[in-house]
N, C-alpha and C positions, 0 to 999 in steps of 0.2 A: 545383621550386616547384609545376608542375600537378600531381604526385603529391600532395605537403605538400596543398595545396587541396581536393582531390579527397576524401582523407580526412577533412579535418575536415568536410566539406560533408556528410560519411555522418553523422558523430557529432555535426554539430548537428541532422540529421533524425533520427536515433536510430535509424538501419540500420546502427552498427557501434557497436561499448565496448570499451575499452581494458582488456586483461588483467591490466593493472600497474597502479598509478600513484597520484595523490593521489585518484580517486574511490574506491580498493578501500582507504580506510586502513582499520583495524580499529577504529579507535578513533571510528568514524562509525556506528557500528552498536549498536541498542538492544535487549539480550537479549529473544528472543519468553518467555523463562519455559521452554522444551525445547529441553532438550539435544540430542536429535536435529534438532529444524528450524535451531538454531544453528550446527551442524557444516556441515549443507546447505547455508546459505543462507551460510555467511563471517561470522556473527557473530550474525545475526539482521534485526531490521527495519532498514532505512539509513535514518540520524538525517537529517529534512533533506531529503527525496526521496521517491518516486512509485513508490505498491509496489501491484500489480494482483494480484488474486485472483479467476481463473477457475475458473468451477465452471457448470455447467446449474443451480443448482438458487439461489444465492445464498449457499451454503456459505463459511465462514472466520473466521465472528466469532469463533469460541469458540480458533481461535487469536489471537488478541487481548486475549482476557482478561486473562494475567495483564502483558500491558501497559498494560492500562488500568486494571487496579488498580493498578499502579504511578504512572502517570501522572497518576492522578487526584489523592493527596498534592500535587501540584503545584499553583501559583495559574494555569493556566492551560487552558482549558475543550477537553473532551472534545466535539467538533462531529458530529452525523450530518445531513447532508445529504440529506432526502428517500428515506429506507429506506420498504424496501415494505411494511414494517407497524412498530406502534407498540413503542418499543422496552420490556422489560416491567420496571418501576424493582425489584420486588423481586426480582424472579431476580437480575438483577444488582448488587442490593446482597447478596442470598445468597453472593454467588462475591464479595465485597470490592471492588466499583468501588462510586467517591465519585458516586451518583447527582445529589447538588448538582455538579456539576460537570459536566453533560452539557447543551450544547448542539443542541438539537433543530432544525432547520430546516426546513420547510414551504414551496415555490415550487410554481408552475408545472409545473415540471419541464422538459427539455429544454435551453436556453440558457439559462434563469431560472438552473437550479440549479448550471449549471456556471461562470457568473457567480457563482454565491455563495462552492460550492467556492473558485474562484481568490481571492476577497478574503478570505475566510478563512484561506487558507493563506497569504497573504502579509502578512496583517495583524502577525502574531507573535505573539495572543492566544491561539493556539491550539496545543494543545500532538500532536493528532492532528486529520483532519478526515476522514471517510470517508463516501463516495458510492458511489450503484448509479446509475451514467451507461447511457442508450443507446449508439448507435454512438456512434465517435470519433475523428474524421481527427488525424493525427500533428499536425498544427500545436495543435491543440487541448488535448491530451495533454502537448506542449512547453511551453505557456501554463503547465500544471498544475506539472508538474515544476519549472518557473523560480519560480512564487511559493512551492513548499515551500521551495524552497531559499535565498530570499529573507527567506522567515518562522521557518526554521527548526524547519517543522512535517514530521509523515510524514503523506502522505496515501495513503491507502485507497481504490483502485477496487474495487470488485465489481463483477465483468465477465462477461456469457456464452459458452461456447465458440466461438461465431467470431470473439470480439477473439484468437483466437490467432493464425491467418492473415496479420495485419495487424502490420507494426512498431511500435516504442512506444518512447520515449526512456525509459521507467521503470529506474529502478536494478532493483527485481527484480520478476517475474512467478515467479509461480505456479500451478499446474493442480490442483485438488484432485477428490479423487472420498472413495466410503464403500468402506473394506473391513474386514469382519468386525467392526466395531465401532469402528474407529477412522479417522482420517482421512488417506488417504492423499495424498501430497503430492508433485507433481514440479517440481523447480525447472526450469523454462524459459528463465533467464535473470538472473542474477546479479550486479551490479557488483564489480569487480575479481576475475571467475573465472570458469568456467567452466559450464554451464548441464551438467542430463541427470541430477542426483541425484535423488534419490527415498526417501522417507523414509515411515513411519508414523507419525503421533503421538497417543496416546491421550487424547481427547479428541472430544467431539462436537459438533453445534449449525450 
């Protein structure tokens, strides 16, 4: 029984994830649009869950795209929560996302904004919600992950390279960098698999 306990005390801090089980179904995962990042990641974005994208630079929208053209058909709002710059309606109605359907948020920033994050992800109005958070203690990150999966939304960290040091309950992390034009991608950590792929996917931004 102190084993049984021991273990789940890791996986509700989000220092261990279960190799098997009802979190890795496949059928919880929402195609990113490549083929490659789908292979990598077990399907793609995890429908429902807390998916972190580390880069120096704030790298990874542009794999996102063709989810968010997809998602934006939907009646339920595409959220960015306090990006570090303004995000540009027609490029992004160039590449097919439903600019009426983009929820901009404006805080403070710090608590303000990760209060908003969490009530947005838990709300269920929202169908993504994506943040460029500072640091972020686990308990914090926990909060996040519990109301995606509450609401039913994927939410999006963009994170700097020393959130990698630090554990994270998020179903998947990512590390992205630039090679020769396209964007290179290391899965860190995966629900229901194995972390260490690495992939290229042609695309930029």
């Amino acid at each position: 029984m102190a084993a049984e306990a021991s273990l789940e005390s890791l996986l509700h801090r989000g220092l261990l994830w279960r190799g098997n089980g009802r979190e890795g179904a496949a059928g919880r995962a929402l195609s990113s649009g490549f083929r490659e990042l789908d292979e990598a990641t077990g399907g793609g974005w995890p429908s429902g869950a807390l998916v972190e994208l580390v880069s120096p630079g704030g790298q990874g929208l542009s794999l996102l795209v063709p989810l968010l053209v997809r998602l934006g058909r939907e009646p339920r709002w595409l959220a960015w929560v306090d990006p570090p710059w303004h995000p540009h309606a027609p490029a992004l109605a160039a590449r097919g996302v439903a600019v009426s359907r983009i929820l901009q948020v404006r805080t403070a920033g710090g608590a303000e904004g990760l209060w908003a994050a969490e009530q947005l992800l838990r709300s269920g109005n929202c169908a993504v919600v994506m943040l460029w958070p500072g640091r972020l203690g686990t308990a914090r990150l926990r909060r996040l992950q519990l109301a995606a999966e509450e609401g039913d939304c994927l939410g999006v960290l963009f994170r700097s390279p020393e959130a990698v040091a630090a554990p994270s309950p998020a179903a998947l992390r990512l590390r992205l960098g630039s090679r020769g034009g396209k964007l290179a991608v290391e899965v860190l950590k995966r629900r229901g698999g194995w972390n260490g792929g690495r992939v290229e996917v042609p695309c930029t931004g």
